[in-house]
C-alpha positions, 0 to 999 in steps of 0.5 A: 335639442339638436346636436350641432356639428362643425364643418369646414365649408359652407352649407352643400359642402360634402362635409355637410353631406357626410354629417347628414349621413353619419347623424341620420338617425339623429337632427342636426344642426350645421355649423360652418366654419371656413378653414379647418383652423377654425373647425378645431378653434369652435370645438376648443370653446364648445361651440359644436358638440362634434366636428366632420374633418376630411382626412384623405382622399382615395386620389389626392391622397392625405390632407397632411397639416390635419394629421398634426391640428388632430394631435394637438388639439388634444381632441378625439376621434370618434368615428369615420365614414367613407363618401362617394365624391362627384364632382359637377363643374357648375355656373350661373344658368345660361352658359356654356363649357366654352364660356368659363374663363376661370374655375374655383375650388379645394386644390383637392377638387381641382387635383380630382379633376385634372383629366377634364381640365387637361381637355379644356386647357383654357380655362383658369384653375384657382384654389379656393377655400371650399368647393362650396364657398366657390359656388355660392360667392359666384352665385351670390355675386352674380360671376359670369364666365366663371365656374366652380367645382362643387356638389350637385348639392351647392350648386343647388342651393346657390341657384348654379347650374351643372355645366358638365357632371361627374368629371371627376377623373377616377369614378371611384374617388371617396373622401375618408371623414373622421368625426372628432368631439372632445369628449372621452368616451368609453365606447363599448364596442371599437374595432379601429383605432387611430394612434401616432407616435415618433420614431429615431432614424435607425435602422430597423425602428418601425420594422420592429414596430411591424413585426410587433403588430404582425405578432399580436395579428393586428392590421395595419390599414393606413401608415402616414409619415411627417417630418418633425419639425425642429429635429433632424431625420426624425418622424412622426407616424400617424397609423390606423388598424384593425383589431377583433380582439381589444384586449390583444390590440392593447397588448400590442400598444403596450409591446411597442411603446418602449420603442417609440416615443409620445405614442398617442392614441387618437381615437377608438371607435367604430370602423365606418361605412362607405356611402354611395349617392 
């Protein structure tokens, strides 16, 4: 049977994209969802046996609200893969730049691309749900005069054609994915783990929890913080690392829990590679 994997956005999305990369070895079969709410929403009642989740981008920096629908969900992460975003400014065949009036795409799409859109400062930007979702509404509804932001993918698929390609600012732009399922598995061999914790307004409280995984030689390659909600000056911390040594790695959580607060791990797993279309 196939596995069938959850992604937010339509069919060309580059979370389509990412799940055929990370499954190439398996078939899949792509189940869309249109918001991330309700990615976790078919996961929660078993409608997808895993789920692709953008988690950060190299310029538009962390997807924040996913951070804290992770730690609730009582999901897992089970792996990660690093995709090459190039963004292609598309429309229905037969139209110039000079004839687009608006463009629709992801707020995280439109920050990638600010440079190109700086160049052609009549044009309309408007947030959308998906970079896909926008390429195929204007393929589906005939929209002339607007534009979408999307993969050469979609823009395929829904019959658009690329206006201008590559106008992503920065040339190196990737999206960091995670791969969540539900399931807890005993993975045998990890070397990256995901963990978020709380932390008092006081002085020194996460430099102790530095220096203690400074001690155990464990890398820290990723720290995000978020405010919590309801109690003042207090944070959760959303910390990725690196470790050889798992048993060490453990160590490390044990020396640092009576100084944190609900430390959660949120996944162990494989660090993942990065991809290059």
């Amino acid at each position: 049977m196939k596995k069938k994997i959850v992604i937010q956005g339509a069919q060309g999305a580059f979370h389509e994209i990412a799940a055929f990369y990370y499954y190439k070895d398996e078939e899949i079969e792509i189940v869309p969802a249109n918001t991330f709410k309700d990615l976790f929403k078919c996961l929660k009642k078993n409608e997808a046996d895993a789920g692709i989740m953008a988690i950060e981008n190299s310029i538009a920096g962390s997807i924040l609200p996913n951070y804290a629908m992770l730690q609730n969900s009582g999901l897992e992460i089970e792996g990660e893969i690093y995709l090459r975003i190039k963004q292609n400014l598309a429309a229905l065949p037969g139209q110039k730049i000079k004839d687009i009036k608006e463009v629709y795409s992801h707020p995280m799409a439109i920050m990638q691309c600010e440079k190109f859109f700086n160049e052609h400062p009549n044009i309309k930007l408007i947030d959308s749900v998906d970079t896909a979702l926008s390429a195929k509404e204007i393929g589906e509804k005939k929209l002339y005069g607007i534009a979408a932001i999307s993969s050469s993918q979609a823009a395929k698929k829904y019959g658009l054609e690329i206006l201008a390609d590559s106008i992503e600012t920065n040339k190196m732009n990737y999206t960091r994915f995670l791969i969540i399922s539900g399931k807890k598995e005993n993975r045998e061999i990890v070397n990256k783990s995901a963990i978020t914790f709380a932390l008092e307004h006081r002085i020194g409280s996460l430099s102790k929890i530095l220096s203690i995984f400074s001690f155990y030689d464990i890398n820290l390659t990723k720290i995000q913080s978020m405010p919590i909600i309801g109690k003042d000056w207090e944070y959760q911390f959303y910390v990725d690392v690196v470790f050889d040594d798992y048993k060490i790695y453990k160590n490390s959580l044990v020396a640092i829990k009576p100084f944190t607060s609900s430390l959660i791990i949120l996944g162990e797993y494989i660090k993942g590679n990065t991809i290059i279309e």
